[in-house]
C-alpha positions in Angstrom: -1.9 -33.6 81.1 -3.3 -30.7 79.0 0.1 -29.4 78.3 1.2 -33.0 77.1 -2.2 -33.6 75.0 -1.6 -30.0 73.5 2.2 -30.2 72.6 1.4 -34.0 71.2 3.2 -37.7 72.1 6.8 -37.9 72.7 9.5 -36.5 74.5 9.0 -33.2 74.3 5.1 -33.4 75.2 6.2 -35.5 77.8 9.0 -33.3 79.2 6.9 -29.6 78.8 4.1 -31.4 80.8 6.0 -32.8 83.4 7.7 -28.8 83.3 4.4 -27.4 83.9 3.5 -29.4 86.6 6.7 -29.1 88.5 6.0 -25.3 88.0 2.9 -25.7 89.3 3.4 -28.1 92.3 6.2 -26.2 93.6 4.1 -22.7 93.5 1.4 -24.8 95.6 3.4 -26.2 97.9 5.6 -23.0 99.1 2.1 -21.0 100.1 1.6 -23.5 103.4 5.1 -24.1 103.7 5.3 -20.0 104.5 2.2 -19.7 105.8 3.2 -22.2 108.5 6.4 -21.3 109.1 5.7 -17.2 108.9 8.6 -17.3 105.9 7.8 -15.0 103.0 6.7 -17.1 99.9 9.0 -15.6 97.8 12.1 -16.8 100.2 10.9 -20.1 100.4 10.3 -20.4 96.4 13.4 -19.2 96.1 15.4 -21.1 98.6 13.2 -24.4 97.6 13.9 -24.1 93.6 17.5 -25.5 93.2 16.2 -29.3 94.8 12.7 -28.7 93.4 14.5 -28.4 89.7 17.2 -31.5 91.0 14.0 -33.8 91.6 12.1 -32.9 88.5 15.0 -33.5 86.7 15.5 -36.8 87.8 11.8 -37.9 87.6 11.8 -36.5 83.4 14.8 -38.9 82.8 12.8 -41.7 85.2 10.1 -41.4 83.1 11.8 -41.1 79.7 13.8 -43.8 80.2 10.5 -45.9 81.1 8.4 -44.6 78.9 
């Protein structure tokens, strides 16, 4: 939301905010994900970012195409 307030209305507010929180999500999801499974973080950021990019994707053009 602060990302999208600072860059303005629009698509690209929209889009960088939705960016930053993917970015975000994803980095706070991994830690119990590879805590739990005794993983290392960076393998499961790594092995998780391909889908995680895939989904985000598809919620920004969900969104813009609502919005």
């Amino acid at each position: 939301m602060l990302v999208a307030l600072a860059i303005g209305p629009g698509v690209l507010g929209a889009s960088l905010g939705l960016a930053v929180f993917a970015i975000v999500n994803h980095l706070a999801v991994a830690l119990p994900v590879a805590v739990t499974s005794g993983v290392r973080y960076r393998k499961v950021l790594l092995a998780s970012g391909p889908i995680a990019a895939i989904h985000t994707a598809g919620n920004v053009s969900v969104g813009l195409l609502a919005g």
